[in-house]
CHARMM internal coordinates of N, CA and C (Angstrom, degrees):
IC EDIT
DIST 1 N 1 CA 1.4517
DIST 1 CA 1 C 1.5331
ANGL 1 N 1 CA 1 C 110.19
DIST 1 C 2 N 1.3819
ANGL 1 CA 1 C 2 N 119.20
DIHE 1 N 1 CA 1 C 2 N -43.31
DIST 2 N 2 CA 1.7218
ANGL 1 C 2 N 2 CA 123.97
DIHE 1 CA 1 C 2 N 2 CA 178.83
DIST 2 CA 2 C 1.3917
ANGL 2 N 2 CA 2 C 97.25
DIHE 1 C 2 N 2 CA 2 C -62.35
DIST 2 C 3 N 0.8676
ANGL 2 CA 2 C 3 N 108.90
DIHE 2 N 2 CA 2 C 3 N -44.59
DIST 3 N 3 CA 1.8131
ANGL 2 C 3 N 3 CA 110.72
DIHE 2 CA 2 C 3 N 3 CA -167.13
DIST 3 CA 3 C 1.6989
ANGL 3 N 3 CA 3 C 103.22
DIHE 2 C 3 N 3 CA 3 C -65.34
DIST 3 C 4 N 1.0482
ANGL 3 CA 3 C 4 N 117.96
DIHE 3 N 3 CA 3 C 4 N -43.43
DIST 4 N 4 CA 1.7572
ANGL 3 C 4 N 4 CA 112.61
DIHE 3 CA 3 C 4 N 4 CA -169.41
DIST 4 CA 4 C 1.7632
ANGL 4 N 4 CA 4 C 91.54
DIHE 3 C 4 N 4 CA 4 C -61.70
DIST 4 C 5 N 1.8826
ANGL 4 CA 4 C 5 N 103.93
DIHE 4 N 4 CA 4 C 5 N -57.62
DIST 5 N 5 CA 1.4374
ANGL 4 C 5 N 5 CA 88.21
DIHE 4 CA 4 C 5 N 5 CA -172.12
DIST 5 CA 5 C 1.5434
ANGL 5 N 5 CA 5 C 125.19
DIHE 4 C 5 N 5 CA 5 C -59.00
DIST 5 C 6 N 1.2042
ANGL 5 CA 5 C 6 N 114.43
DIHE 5 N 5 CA 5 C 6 N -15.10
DIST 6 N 6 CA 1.2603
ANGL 5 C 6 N 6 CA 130.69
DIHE 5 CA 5 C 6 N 6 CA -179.18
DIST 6 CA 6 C 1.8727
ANGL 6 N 6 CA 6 C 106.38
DIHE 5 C 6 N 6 CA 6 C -38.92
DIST 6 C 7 N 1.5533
ANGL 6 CA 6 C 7 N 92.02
DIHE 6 N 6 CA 6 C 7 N -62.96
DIST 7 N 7 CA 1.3048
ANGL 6 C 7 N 7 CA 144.24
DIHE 6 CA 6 C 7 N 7 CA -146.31
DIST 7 CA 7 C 1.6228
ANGL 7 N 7 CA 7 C 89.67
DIHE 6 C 7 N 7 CA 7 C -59.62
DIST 7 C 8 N 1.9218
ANGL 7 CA 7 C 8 N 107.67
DIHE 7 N 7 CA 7 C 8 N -64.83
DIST 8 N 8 CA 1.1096
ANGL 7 C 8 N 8 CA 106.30
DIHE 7 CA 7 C 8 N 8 CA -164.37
DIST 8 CA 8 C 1.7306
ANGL 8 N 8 CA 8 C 103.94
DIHE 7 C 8 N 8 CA 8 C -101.14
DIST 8 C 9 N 1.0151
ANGL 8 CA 8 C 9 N 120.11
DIHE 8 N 8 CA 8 C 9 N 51.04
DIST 9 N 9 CA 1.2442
ANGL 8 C 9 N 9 CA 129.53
DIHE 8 CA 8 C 9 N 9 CA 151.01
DIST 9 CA 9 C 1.4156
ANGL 9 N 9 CA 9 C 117.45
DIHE 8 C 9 N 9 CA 9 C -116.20
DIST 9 C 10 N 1.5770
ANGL 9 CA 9 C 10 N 124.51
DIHE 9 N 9 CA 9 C 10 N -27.27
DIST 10 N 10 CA 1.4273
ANGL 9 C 10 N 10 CA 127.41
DIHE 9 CA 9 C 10 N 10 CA 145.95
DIST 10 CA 10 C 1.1511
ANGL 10 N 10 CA 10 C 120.73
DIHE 9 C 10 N 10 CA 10 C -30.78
DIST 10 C 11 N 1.6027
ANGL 10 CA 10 C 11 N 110.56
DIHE 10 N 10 CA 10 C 11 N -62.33
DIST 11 N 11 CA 1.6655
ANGL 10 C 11 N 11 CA 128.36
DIHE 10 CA 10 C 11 N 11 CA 175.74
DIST 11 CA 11 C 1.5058
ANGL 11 N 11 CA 11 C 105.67
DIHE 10 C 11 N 11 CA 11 C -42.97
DIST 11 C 12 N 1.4316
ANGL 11 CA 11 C 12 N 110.80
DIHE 11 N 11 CA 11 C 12 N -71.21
DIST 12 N 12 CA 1.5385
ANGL 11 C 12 N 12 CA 111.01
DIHE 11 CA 11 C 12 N 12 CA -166.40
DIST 12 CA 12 C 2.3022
ANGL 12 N 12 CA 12 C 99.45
DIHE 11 C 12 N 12 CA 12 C -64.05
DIST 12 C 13 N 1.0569
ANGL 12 CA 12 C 13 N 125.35
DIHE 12 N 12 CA 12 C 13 N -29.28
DIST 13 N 13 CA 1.1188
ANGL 12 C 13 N 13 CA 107.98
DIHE 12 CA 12 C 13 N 13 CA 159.35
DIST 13 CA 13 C 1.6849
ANGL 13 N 13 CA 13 C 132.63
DIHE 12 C 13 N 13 CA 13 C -51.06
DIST 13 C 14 N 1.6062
ANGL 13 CA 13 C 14 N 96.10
DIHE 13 N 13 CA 13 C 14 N -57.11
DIST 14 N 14 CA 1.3246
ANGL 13 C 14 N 14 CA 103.51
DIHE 13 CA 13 C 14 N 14 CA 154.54
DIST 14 CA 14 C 1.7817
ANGL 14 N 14 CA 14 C 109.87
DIHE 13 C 14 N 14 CA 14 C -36.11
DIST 14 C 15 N 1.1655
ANGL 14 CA 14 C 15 N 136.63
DIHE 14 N 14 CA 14 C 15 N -101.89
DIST 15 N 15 CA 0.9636
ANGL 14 C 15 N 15 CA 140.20
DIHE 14 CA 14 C 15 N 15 CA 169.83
DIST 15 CA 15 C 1.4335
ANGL 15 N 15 CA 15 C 119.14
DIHE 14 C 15 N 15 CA 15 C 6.95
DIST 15 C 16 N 1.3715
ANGL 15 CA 15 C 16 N 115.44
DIHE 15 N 15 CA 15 C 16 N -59.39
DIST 16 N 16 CA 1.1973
ANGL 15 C 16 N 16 CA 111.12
DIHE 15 CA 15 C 16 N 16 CA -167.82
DIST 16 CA 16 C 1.1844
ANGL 16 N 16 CA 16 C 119.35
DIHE 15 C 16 N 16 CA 16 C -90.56
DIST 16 C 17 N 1.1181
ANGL 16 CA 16 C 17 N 116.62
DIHE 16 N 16 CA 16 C 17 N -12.69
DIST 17 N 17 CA 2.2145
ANGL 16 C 17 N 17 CA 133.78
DIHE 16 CA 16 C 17 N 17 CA 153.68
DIST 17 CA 17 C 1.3647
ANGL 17 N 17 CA 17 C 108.68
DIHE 16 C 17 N 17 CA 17 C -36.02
DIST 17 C 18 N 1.7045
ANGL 17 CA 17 C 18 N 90.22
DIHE 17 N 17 CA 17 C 18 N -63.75
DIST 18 N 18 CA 1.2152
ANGL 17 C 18 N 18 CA 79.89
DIHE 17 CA 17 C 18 N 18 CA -156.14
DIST 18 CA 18 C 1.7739
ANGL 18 N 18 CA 18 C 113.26
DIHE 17 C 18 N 18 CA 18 C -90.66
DIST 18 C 19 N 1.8010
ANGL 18 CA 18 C 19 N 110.37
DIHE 18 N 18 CA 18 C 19 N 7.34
DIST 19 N 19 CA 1.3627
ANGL 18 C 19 N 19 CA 107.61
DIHE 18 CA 18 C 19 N 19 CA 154.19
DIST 19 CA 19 C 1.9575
ANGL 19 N 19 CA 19 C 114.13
DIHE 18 C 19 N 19 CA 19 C -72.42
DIST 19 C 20 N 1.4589
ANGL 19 CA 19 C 20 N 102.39
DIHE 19 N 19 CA 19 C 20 N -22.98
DIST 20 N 20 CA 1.7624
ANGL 19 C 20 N 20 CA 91.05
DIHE 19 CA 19 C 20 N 20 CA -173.63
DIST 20 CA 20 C 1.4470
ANGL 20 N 20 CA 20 C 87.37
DIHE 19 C 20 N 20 CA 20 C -62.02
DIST 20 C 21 N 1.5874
ANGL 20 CA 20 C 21 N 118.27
DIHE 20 N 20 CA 20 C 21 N -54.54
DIST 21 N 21 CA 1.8384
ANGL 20 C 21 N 21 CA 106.71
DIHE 20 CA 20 C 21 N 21 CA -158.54
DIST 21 CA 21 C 1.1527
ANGL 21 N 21 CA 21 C 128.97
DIHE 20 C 21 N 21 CA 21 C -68.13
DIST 21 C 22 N 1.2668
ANGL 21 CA 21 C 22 N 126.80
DIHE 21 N 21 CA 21 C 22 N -3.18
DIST 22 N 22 CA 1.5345
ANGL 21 C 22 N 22 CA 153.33
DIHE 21 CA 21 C 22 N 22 CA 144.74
DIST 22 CA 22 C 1.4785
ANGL 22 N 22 CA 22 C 106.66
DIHE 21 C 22 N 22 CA 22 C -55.30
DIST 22 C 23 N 1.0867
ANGL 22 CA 22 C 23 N 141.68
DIHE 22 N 22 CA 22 C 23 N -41.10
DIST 23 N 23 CA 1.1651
ANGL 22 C 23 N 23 CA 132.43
DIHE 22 CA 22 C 23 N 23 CA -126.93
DIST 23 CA 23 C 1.8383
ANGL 23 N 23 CA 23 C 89.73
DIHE 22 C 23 N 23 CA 23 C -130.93
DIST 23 C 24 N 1.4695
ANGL 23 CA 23 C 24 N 103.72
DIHE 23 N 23 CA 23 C 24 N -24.44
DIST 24 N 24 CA 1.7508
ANGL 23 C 24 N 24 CA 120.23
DIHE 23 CA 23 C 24 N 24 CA 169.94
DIST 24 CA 24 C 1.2926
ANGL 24 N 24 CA 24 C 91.67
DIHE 23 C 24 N 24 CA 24 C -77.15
DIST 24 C 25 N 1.4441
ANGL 24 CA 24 C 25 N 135.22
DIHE 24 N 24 CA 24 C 25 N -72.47
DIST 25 N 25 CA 1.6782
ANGL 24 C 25 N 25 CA 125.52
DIHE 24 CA 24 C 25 N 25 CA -177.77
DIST 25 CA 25 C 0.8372
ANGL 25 N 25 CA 25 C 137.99
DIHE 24 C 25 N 25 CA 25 C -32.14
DIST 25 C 26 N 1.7684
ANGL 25 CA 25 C 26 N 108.56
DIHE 25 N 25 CA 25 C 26 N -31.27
DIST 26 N 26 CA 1.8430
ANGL 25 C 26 N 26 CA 118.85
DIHE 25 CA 25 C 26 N 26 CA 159.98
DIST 26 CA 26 C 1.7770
ANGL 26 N 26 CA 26 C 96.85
DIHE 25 C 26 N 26 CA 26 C 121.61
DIST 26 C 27 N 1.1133
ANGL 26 CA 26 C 27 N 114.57
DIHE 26 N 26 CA 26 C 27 N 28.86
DIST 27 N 27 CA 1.6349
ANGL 26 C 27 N 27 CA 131.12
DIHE 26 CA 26 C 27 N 27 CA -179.94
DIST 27 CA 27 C 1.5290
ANGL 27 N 27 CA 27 C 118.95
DIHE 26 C 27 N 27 CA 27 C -105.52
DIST 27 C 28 N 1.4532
ANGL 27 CA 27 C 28 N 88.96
DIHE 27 N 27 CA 27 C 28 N 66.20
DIST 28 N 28 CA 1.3292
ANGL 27 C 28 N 28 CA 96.55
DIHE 27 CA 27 C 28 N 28 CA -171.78
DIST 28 CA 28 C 1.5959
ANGL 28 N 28 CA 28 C 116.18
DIHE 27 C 28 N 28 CA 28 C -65.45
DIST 28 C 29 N 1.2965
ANGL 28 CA 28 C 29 N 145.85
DIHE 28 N 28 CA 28 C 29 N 23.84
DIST 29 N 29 CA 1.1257
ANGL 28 C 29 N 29 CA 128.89
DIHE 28 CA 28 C 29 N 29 CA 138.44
DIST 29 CA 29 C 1.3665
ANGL 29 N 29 CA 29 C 153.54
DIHE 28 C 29 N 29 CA 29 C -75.10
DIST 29 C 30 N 1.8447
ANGL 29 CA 29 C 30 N 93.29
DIHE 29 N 29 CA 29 C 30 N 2.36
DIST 30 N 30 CA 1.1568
ANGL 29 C 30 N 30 CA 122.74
DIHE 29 CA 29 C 30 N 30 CA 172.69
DIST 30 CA 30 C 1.7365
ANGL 30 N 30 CA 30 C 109.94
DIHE 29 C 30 N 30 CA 30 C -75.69
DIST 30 C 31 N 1.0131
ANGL 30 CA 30 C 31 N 97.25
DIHE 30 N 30 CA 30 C 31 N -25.67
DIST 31 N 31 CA 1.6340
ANGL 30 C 31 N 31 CA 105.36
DIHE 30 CA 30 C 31 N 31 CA -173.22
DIST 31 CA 31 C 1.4721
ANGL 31 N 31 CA 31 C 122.02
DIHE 30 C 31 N 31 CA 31 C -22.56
DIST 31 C 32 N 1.6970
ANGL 31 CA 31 C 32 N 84.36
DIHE 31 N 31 CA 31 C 32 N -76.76
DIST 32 N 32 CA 1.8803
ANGL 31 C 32 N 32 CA 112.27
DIHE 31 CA 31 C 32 N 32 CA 170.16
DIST 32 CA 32 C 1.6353
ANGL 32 N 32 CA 32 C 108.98
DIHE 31 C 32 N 32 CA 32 C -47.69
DIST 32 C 33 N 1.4867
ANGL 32 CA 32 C 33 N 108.99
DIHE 32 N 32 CA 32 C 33 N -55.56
DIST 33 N 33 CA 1.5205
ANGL 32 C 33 N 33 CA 106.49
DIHE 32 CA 32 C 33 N 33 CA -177.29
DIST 33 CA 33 C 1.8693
ANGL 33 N 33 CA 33 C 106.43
DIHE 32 C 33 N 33 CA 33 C -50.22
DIST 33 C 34 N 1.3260
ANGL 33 CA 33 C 34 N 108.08
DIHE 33 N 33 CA 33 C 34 N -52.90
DIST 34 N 34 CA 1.3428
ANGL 33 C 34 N 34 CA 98.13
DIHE 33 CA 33 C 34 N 34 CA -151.26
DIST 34 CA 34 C 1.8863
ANGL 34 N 34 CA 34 C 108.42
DIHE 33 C 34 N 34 CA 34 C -65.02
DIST 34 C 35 N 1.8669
ANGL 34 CA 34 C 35 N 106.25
DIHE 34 N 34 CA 34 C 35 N -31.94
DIST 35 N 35 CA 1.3698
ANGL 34 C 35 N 35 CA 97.63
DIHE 34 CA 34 C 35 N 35 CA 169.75
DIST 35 CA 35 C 1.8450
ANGL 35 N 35 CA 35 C 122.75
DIHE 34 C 35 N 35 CA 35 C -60.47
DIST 35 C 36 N 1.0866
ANGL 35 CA 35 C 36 N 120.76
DIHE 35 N 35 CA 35 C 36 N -6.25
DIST 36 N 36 CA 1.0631
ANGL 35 C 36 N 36 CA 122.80
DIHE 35 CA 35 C 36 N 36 CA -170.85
DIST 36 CA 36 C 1.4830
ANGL 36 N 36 CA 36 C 101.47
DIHE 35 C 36 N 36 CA 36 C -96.18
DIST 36 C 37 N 1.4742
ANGL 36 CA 36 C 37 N 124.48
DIHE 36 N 36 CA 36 C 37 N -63.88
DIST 37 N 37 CA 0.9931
ANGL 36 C 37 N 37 CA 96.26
DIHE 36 CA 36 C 37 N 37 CA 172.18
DIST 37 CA 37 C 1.4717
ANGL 37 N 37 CA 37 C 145.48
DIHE 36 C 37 N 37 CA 37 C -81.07
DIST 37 C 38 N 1.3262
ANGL 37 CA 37 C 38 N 110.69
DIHE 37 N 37 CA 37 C 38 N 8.07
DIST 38 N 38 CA 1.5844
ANGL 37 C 38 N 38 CA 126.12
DIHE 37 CA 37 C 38 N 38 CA 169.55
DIST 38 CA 38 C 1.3209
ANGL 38 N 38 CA 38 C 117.40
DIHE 37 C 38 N 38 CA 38 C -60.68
DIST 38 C 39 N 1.9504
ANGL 38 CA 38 C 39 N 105.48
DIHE 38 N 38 CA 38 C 39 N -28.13
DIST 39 N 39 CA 1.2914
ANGL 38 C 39 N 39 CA 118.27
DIHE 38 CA 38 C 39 N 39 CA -169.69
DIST 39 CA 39 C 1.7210
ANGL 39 N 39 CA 39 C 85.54
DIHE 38 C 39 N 39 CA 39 C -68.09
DIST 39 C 40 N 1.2279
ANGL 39 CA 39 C 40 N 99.51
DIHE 39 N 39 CA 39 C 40 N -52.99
DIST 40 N 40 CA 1.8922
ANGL 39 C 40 N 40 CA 102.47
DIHE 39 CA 39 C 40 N 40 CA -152.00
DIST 40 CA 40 C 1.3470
ANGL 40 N 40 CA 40 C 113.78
DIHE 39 C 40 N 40 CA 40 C -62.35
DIST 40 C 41 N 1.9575
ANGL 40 CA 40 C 41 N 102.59
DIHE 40 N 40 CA 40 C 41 N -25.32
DIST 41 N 41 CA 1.5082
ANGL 40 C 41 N 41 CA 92.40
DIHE 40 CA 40 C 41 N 41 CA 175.15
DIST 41 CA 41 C 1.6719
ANGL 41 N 41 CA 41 C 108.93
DIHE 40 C 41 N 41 CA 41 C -73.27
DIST 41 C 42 N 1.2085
ANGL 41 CA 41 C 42 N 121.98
DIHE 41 N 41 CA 41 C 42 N -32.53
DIST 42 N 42 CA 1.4613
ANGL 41 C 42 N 42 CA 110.20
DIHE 41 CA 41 C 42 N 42 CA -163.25
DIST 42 CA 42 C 1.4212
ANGL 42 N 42 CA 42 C 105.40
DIHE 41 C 42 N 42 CA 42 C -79.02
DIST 42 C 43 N 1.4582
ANGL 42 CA 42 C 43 N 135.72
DIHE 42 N 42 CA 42 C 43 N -32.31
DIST 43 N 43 CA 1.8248
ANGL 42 C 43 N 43 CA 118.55
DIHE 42 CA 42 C 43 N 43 CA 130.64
DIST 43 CA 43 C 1.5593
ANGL 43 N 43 CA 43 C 125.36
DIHE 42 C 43 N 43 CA 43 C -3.72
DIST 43 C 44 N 1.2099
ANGL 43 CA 43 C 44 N 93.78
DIHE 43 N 43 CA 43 C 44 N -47.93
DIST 44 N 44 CA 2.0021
ANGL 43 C 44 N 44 CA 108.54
DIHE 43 CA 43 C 44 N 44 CA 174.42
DIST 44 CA 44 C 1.2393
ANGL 44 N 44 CA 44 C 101.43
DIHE 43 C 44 N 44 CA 44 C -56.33
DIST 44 C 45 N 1.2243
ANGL 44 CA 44 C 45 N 98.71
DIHE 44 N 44 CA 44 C 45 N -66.95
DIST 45 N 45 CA 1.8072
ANGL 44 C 45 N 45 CA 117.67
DIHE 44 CA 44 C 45 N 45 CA -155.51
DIST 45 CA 45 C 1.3616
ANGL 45 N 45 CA 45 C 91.62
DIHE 44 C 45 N 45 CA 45 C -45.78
DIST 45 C 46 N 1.2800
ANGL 45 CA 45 C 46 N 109.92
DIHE 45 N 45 CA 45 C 46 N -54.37
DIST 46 N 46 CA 1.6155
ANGL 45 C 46 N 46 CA 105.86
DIHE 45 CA 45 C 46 N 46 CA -142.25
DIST 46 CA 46 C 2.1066
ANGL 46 N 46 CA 46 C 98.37
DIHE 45 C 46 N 46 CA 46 C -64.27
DIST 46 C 47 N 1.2224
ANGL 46 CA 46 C 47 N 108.93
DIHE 46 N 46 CA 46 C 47 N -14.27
DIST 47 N 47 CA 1.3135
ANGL 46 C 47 N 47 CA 115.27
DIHE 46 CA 46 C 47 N 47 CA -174.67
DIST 47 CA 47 C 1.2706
ANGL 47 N 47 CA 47 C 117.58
DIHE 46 C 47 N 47 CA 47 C -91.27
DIST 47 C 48 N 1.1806
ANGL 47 CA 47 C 48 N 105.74
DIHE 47 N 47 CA 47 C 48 N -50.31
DIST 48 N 48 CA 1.7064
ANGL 47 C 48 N 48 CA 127.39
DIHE 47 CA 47 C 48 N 48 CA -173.81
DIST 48 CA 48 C 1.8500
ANGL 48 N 48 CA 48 C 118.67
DIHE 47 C 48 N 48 CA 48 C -104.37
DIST 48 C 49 N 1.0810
ANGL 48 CA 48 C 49 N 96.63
DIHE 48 N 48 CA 48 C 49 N 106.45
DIST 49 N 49 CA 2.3258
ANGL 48 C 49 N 49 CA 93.82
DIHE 48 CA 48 C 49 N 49 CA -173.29
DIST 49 CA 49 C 1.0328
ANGL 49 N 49 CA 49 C 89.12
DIHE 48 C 49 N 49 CA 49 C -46.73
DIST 49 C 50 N 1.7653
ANGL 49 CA 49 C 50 N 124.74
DIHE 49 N 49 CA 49 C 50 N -58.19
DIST 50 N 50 CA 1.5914
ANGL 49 C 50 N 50 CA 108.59
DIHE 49 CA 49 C 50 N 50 CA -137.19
DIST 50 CA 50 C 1.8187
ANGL 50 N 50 CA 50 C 100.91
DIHE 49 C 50 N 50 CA 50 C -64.07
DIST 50 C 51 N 0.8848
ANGL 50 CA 50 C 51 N 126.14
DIHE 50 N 50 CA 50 C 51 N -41.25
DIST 51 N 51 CA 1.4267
ANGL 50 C 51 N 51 CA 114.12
DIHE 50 CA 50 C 51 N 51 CA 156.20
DIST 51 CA 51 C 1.5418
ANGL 51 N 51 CA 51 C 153.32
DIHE 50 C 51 N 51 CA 51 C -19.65
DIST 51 C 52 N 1.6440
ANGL 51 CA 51 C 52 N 77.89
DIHE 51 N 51 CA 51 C 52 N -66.31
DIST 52 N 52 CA 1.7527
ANGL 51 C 52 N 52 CA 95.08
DIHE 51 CA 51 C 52 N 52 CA 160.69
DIST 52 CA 52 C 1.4651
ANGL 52 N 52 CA 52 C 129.37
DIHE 51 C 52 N 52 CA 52 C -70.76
DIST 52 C 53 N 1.6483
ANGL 52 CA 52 C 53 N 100.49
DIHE 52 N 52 CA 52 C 53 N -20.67
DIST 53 N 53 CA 1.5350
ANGL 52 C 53 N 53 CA 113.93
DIHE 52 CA 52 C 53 N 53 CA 160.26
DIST 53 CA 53 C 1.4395
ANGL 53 N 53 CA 53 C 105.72
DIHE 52 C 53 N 53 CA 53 C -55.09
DIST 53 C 54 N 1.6393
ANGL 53 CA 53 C 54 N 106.85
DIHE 53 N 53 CA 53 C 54 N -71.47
DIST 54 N 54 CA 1.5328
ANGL 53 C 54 N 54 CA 136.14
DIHE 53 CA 53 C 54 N 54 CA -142.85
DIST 54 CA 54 C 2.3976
ANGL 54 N 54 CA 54 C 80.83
DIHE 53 C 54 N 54 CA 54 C -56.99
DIST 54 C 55 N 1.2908
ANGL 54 CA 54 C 55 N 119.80
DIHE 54 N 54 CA 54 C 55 N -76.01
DIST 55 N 55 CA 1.2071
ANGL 54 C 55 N 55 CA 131.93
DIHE 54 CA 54 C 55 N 55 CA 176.04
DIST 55 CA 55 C 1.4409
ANGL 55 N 55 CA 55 C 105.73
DIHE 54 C 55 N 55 CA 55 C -37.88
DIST 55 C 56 N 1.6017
ANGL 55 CA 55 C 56 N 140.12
DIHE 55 N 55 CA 55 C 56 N -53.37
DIST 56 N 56 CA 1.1425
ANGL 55 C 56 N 56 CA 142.31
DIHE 55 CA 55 C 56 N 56 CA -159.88
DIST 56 CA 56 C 1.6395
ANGL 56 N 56 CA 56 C 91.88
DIHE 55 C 56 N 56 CA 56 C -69.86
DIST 56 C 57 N 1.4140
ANGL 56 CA 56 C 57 N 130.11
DIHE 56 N 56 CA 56 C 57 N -80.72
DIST 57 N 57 CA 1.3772
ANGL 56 C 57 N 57 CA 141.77
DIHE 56 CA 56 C 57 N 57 CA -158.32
DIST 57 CA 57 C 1.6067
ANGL 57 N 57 CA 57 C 97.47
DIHE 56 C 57 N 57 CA 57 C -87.92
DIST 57 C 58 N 0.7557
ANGL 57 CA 57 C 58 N 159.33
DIHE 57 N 57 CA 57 C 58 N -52.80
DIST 58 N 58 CA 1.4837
ANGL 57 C 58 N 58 CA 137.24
DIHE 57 CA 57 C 58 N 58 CA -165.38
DIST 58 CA 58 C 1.7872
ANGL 58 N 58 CA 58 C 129.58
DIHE 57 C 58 N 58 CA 58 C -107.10
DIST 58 C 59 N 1.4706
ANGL 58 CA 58 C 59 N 107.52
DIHE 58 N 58 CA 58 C 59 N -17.06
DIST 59 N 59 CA 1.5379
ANGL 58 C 59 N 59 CA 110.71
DIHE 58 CA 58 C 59 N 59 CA -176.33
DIST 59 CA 59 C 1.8500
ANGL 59 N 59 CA 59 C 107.30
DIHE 58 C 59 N 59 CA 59 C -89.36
DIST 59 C 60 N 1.3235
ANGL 59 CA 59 C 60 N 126.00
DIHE 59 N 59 CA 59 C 60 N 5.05
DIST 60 N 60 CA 1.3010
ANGL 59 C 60 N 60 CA 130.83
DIHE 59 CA 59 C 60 N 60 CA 177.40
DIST 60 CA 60 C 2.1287
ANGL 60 N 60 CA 60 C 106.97
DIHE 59 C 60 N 60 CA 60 C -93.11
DIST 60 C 61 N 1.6543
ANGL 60 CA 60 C 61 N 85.81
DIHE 60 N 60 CA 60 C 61 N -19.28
DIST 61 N 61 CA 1.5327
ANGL 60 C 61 N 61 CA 85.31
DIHE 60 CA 60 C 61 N 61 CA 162.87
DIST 61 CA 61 C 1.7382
ANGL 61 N 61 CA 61 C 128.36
DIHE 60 C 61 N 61 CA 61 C -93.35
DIST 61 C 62 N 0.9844
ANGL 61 CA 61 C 62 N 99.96
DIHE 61 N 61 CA 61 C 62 N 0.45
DIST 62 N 62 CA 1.7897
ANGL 61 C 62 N 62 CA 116.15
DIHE 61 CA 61 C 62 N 62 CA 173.33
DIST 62 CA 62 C 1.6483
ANGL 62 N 62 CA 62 C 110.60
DIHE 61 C 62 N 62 CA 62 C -58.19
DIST 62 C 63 N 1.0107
ANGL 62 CA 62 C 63 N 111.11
DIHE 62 N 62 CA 62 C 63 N 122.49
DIST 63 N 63 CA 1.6485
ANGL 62 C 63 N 63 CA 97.00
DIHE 62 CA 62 C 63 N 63 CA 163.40
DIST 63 CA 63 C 1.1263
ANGL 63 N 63 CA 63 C 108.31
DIHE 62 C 63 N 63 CA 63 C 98.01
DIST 63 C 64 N 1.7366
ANGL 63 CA 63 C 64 N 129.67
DIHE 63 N 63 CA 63 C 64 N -2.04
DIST 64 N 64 CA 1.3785
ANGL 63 C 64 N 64 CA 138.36
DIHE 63 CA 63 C 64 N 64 CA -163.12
DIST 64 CA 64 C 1.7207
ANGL 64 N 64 CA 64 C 100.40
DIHE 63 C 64 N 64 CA 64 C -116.29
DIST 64 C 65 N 1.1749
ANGL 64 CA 64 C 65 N 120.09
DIHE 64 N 64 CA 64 C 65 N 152.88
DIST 65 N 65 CA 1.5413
ANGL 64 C 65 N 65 CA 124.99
DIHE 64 CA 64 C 65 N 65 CA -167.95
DIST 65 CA 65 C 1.6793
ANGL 65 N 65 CA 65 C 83.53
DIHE 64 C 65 N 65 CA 65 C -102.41
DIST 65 C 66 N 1.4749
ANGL 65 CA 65 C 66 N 101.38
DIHE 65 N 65 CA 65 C 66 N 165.53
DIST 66 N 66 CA 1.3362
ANGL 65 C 66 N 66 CA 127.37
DIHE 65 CA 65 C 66 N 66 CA 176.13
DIST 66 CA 66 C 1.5988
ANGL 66 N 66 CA 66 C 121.41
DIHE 65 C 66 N 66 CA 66 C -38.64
DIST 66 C 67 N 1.7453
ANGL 66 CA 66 C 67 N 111.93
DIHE 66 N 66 CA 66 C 67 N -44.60
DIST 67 N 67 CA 1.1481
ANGL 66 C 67 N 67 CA 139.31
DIHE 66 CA 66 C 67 N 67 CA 179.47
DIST 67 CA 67 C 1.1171
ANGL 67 N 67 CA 67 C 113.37
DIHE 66 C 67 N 67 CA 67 C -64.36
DIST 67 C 68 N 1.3049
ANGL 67 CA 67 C 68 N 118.63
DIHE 67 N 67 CA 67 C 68 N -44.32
DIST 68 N 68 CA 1.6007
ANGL 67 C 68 N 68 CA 133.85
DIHE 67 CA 67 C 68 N 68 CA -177.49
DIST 68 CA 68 C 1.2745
ANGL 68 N 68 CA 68 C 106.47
DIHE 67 C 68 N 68 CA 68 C -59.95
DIST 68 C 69 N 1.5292
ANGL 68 CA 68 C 69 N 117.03
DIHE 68 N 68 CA 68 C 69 N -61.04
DIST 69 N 69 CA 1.2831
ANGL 68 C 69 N 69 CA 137.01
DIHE 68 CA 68 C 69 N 69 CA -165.68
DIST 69 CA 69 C 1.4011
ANGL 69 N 69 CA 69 C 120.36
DIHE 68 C 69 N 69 CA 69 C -41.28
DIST 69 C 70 N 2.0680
ANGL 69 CA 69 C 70 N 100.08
DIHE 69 N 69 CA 69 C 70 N -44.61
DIST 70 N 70 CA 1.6961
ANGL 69 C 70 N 70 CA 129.17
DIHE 69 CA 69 C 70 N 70 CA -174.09
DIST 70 CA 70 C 1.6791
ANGL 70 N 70 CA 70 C 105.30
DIHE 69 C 70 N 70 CA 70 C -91.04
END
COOR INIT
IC SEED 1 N 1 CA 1 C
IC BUILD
C-alpha cells in the first residue's frame, strides 16, 4: 500500500517538472496545472518524508539554468 502511494506521488512529481519546464519555456498554460498540482504534491509531503525530502532539496532547482544552479 506505501509503495503504490509512493509510486503515485513520483507521478504527480513527475508531473509537476515537467509543468515548471513548460511554464520556464513561456507556456503559460501550464501555469494553472502546475499550482494545482504543487498543491497536491505538498498533501504528499505533509504525509510521506521521502517527498518532503524529494520537494524540500531538489524541486527548487527545476526551472533554473546552469548559471543559477553554480
Amino acid at each position: 500500500v506505501y509503495l503504490r502511494r509512493l509510486v503515485k506521488a513520483a507521478d504527480k512529481i513527475s508531473a509537476l517538472i515537467k509543468c515548471v519546464d513548460e511554464a520556464q519555456s513561456g507556456n503559460a498554460e501550464f501555469k494553472t496545472a502546475e499550482k494545482g498540482i504543487h498543491a497536491k504534491v505538498d498533501e504528499m509531503a505533509a504525509q510521506m518524508p521521502e517527498v518532503a525530502d524529494f520537494v524540500t532539496e531538489f524541486l527548487p532547482s527545476y526551472g533554473k539554468t546552469l548559471d543559477q544552479l553554480l
